[in-house]
N, C-alpha and C positions, 0 to 999 in steps of 0.2 A: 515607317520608312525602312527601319532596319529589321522590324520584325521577321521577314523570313529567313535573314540570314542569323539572328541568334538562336531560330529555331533548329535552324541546319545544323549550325558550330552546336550547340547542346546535344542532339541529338547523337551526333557523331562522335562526340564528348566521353557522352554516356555511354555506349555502346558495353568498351573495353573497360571503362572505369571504373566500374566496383570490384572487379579483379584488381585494378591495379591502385586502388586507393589505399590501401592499408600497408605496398610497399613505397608509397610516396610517402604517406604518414610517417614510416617508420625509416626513412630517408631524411626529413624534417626534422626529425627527433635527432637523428644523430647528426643535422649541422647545427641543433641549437646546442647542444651539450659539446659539444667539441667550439664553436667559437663561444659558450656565454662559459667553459669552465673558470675553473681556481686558476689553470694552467697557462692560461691566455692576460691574465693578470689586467682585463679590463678592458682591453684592446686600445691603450691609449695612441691615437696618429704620432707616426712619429717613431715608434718602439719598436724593439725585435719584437715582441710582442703581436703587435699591429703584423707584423712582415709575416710572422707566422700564420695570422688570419687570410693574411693575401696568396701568399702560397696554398692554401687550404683552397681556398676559393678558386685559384690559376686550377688547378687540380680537376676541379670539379668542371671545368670549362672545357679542359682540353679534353679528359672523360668522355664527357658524350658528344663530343664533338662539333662545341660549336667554334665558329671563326673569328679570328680575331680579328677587331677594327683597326685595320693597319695592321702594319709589320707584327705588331706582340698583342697579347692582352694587356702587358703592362704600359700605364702611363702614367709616369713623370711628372711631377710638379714640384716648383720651392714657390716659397712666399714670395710677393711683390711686398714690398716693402714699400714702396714709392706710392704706392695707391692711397689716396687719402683714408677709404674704407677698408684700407687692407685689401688683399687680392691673391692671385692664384697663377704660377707665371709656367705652363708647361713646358718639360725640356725634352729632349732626344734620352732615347734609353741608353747611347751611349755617353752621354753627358752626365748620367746620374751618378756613377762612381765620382766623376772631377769635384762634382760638389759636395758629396760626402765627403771627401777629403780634403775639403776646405771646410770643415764645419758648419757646411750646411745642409739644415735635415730637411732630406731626401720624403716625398709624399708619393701613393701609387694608388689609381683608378686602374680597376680591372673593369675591362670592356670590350666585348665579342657583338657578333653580329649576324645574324641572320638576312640573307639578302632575299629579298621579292622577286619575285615569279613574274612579274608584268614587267615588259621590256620599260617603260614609262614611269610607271607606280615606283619602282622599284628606287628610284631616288625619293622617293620619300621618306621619311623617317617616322617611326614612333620612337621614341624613346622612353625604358622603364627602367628603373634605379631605385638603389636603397644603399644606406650607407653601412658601413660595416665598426668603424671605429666606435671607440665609447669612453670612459672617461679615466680610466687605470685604476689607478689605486693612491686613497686617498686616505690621513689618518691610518696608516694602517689594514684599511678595510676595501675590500675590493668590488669593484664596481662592478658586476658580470655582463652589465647591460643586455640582458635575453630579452626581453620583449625589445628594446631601444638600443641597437637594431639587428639583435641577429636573425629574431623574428623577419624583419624586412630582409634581411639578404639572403635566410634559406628560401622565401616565397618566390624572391628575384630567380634564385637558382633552379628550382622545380618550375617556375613557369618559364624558364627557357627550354627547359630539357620536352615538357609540353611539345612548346609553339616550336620544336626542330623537328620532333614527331608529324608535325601537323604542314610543315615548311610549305608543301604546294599549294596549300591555300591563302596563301600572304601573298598581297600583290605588293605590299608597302613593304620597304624594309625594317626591321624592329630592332634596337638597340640596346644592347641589356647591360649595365655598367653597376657596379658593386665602388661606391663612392668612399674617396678616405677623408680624413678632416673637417667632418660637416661637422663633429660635435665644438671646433674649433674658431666656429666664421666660415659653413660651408663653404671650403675652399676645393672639394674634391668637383663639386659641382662646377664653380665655378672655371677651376679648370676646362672641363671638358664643355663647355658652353663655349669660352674663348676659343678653344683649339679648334672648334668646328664653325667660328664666325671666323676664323684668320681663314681654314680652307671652304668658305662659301656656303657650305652645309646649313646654318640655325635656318635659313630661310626657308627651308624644309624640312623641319621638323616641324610633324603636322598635330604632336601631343607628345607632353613627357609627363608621364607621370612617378610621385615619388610612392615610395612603399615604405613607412617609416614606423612602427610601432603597428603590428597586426597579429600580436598574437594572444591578444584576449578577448576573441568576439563572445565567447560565452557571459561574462561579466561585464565587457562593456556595452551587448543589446543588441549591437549594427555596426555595420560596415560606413566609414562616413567617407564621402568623396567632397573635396572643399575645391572650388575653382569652375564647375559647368557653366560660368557667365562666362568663362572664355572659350570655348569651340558649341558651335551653332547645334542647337538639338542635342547636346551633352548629357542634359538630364534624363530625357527619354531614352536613350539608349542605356545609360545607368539603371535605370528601371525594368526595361525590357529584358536585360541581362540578368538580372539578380530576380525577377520574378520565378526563369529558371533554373534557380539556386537554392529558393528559401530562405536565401541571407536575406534578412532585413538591412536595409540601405539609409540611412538621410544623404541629402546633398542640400552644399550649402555654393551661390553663386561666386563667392569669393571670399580672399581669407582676409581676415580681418585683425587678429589679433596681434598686438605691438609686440607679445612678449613671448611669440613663441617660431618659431620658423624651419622649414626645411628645405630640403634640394630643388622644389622647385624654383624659389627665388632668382637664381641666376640666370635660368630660362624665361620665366615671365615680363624678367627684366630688361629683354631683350623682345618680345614682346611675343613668344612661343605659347599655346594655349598650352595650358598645367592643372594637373590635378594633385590636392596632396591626401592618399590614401591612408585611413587609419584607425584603429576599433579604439581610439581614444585615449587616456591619462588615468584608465582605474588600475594599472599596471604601479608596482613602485621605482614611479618616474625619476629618474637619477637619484637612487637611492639602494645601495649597498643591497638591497635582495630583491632585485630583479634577478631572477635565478631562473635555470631552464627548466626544472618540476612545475615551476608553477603556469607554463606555458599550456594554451588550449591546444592542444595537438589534432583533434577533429577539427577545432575552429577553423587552427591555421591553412587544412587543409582544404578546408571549403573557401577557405579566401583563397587560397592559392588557384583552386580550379575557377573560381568564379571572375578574378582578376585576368588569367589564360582567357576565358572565352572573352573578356572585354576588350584585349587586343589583338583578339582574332577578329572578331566584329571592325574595328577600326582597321586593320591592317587590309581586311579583309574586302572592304566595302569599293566599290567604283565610285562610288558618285564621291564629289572631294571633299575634304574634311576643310570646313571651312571656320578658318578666326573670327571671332565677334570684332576683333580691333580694341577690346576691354580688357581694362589688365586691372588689378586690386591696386587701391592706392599704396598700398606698404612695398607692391611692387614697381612702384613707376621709378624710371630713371631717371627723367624732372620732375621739377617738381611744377606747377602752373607759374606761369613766368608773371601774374596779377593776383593776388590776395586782398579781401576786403572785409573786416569785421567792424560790428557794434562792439564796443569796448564800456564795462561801467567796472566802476572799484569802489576803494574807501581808501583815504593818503590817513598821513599822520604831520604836519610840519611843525619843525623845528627853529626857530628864530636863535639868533644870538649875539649877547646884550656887550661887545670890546668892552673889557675896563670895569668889569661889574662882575661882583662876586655870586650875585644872586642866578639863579639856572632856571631859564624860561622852560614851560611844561609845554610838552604837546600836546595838541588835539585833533582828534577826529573828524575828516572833510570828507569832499565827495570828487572821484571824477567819473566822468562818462562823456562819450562823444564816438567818432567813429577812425578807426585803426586800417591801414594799409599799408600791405609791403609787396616791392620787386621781388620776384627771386631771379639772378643769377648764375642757374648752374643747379648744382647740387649741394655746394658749403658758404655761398654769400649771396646774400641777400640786401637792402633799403628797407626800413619803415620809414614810412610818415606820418603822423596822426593829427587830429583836429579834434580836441578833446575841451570840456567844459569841465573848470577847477575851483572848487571851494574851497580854499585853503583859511585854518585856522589855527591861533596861537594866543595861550596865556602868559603875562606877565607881572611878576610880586610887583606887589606897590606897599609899601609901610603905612597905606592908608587904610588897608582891609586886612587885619593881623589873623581875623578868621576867615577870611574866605581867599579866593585865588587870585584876585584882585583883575589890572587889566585884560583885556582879551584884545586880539587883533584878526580881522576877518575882510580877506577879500574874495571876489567874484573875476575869474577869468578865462579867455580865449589861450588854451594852451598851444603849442603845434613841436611837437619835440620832431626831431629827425636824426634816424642813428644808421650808423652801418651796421652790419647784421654778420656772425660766422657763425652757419650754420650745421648742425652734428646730429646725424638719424635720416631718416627718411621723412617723406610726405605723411608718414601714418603717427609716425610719432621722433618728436625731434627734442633736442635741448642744444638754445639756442641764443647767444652772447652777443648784445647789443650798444655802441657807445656813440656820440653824437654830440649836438647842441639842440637847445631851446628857444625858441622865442613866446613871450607870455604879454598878452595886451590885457591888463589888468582895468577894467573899466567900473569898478564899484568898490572899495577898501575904506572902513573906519576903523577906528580907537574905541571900546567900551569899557567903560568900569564896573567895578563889581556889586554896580545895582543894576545893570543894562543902560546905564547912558551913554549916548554918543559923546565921547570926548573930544573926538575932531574927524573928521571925513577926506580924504584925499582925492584929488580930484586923480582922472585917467593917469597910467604911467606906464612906459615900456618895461619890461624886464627880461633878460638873459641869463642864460648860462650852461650847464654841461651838464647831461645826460647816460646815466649806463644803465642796463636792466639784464635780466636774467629771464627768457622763458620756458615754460615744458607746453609742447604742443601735444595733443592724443588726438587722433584724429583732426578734427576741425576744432577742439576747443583749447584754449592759448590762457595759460593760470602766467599772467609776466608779474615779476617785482621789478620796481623802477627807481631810482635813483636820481630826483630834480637837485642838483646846487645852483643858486641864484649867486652871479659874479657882480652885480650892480645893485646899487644900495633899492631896496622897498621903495622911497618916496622921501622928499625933502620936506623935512615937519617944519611947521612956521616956528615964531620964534618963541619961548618959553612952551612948548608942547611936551607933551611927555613923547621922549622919541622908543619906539618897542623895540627895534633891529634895525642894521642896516641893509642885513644878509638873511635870506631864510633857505633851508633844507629840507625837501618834503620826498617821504620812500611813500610810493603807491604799491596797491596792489588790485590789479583787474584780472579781470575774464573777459576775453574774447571770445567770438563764433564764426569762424571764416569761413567764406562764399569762393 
């Protein structure tokens, strides 16, 4: 479908570009050496430091001339504080002095724009971005952060200079933004996602891709695109373009992993198709020599040319860029409003004996049955559960001086139900639960420490309060739980040995949620 026009964009690509590849290379090199120096002190957001990067960057924009989206390239941002997840609150560039001088630190997205060619196309958007910030200096020792991400913001910057050269061939418009604060709780992103759903824009953006650690394809093999399960025929066009490159490629439908993320995030979250571009973690990922020598400088600049023709193919193309409507769970902004898991463990309960010196042992039971919860939102939640409980308990008896003497063991219908405050995403969460119990104990005896039945009790209600602790990954839920029993076990006849009147049982399951 798109092959003739990746044929076209390369060919026209290539024409000029072996003359002119070795002064882009050598363009590359001096913005990684000038943002990953000694001198830049790590680019922490937030710092003169950072402001120096941003002015480097404004420079290089106004240069060769591209336009700025809105009145400046600069954009504004402080922290929301009010946001549960933390957030990104953009302000007016004349506003950013008042808050500076109120002590609050001032954040800035540089972001120009290229406008489309096609009276129509031309509100569409691409969006490409890479973040410029990095971690400062730390111990002493300084962060340079060159591959993460100066490498992304020189590729950002050469494939604008590109795709201005090329302007008549973009029907869509393309947006090229140099992000601050991602390394913080992408907030530079998330900025600029907000500022263009407050003015109607995200619903037109038809692809943002992030550009975030790209400058070791030699060492890291390929060029890896993560997200083509969100825009229809993604992959094929990923292929088609890099066949004319030599870059080796993977692509992966969506991202996956809890512990790592970038500027796509904000976007996806909103439900924009995303891609997050990157030759991978053999770079020394947050770690003091990430230096700009050690950068692939051919690499970068075959990513650079090869990421140019991929949005010139997208910008480029008539027919529409169309959403799957699929977004990666780590990206959803609910979470599924019904959850349903098998839940099995192993408890431990605790009995205990008022008025007695001697200290009843625990023992090893079982639960398993099946787990559901509401979700509410994004930070609360309901479970309810319907669980089967074997709970068991040892008690001295001065009659078995060797051995552990009574034991106590029932058989029961559990059904805890807690409120839920919930913290993370759908992909992985850690999450705080407290409630009541109710326990229809339908099987409990008394043994002694040769296995005889000492006494049997017939059925009996039991209650009491519930708290537990879970980590979600994915689909699978490790919870510790917390049963206390507030009504006596069972009314022993008369001269029995009575075990507890109260018992305490911490579970621990695995769930698998649907």
């Amino acid at each position: 479908m798109h092959r003739k026009i990746v044929v076209l964009v390369f060919s026209l690509l290539w024409v000029g570009g072996s003359l002119l590849a070795q002064t882009q290379q050598q363009r590359l090199e001096r913005h990684l050496y000038y943002l990953a120096s000694d001198s830049l002190q790590g680019r922490k957001a937030g710092t003169d430091d950072s402001r120096k990067a941003a002015a480097y960057i404004e420079n290089e924009y106004r240069q060769m001339g591209l336009q700025p989206f809105g009145s400046t390239y600069r954009h504004y941002f402080i922290m929301q504080a009010a946001s549960l997840r933390g957030g990104a609150m953009p302000i007016n560039p004349d506003s950013a002095d008042y808050y500076a001088e109120h002590d609050r630190t001032v954040y800035c997205n540089l972001v120009g724009v290229i406008e489309g060619s096609d009276p129509a196309l031309k509100n569409e958007f691409i969006v490409i971005g890479g973040h410029y910030d990095h971690l400062g200096v730390r111990n002493g020792e300084v962060y340079n952060g060159a591959d993460d991400n100066a490498s992304g913001t020189a590729a950002v910057t050469e494939m604008a200079r590109q795709l201005l050269a090329r302007r008549g061939e973009l029907k869509r418009s393309v947006i090229i933004c140099a992000f601050d604060a991602e390394e913080i709780g992408l907030y530079g992103s998330k900025a600029l996602s907000k500022e263009m759903a407050r003015l109607g824009q995200i619903g037109k953006v038809k692809m943002m891709m992030s550009i975030d650690m790209v400058g070791w394809l030699k060492q890291g093999k390929h060029l890896s695109f993560t997200g083509t399960g969100t825009l229809k025929d993604c992959a094929d066009m990923i292929k088609e373009v890099a066949a004319q490159t030599g870059i080796p490629v993977s692509t992966r439908r969506f991202e996956s992993s809890p512990f790592t993320a970038t500027d796509t995030e904000p976007f996806a979250s909103k439900g924009v198709p995303t891609l997050a571009v990157t030759t991978g973690l053999k770079s020394p990922y947050h770690k003091p020599g990430d230096d700009p020598e050690l950068i692939d400088y051919p690499g970068l600049s075959q990513v650079t040319d090869m990421l140019t023709a991929l949005t010139i193919c997208m910008a480029s193309d008539k027919q529409p860029m169309v959403s799957t409507g699929k977004v990666a769970a780590k990206h959803r902004d609910a979470r599924k409003l019904f959850e349903v898991s098998p839940a099995i463990g192993i408890n431990s309960t605790q009995a205990y004996l008022p008025g007695s010196t001697l200290q009843p042992l625990s023992r090893t039971g079982f639960t398993g049955g099946v787990s559901t919860q509401w979700n509410f939102g994004k930070h609360f939640g309901a479970q309810a559960d319907v669980l089967y409980e074997l709970a068991q308990a040892y008690y001295p008896n001065d009659a078995y001086l060797f051995g552990l003497g009574d034991s106590y063991q029932q058989h029961a219908v559990l059904v805890p139900v807690q409120l839920r405050a919930l913290f993370g995403n759908s992909l992985a969460s850690f999450n705080l639960g407290v409630g009541g119990y109710y326990s229809s104990c339908f099987r409990a005896f008394l043994k002694d420490g040769n296995g005889q039945v000492l006494q049997q009790y017939p059925s009996q209600h039991q209650y009491g309060i519930v708290w537990s602790i879970e980590l979600r990954m994915a689909n699978l839920s490790y919870a510790f739980t917390n049963y206390y029993q507030l009504n006596e076990l069972f009314t022993p006849a008369a001269g029995s040995i009575v075990p507890a009147p109260l018992k305490q049982t911490f579970a621990f399951t695995i769930g698998l949620y649907f």
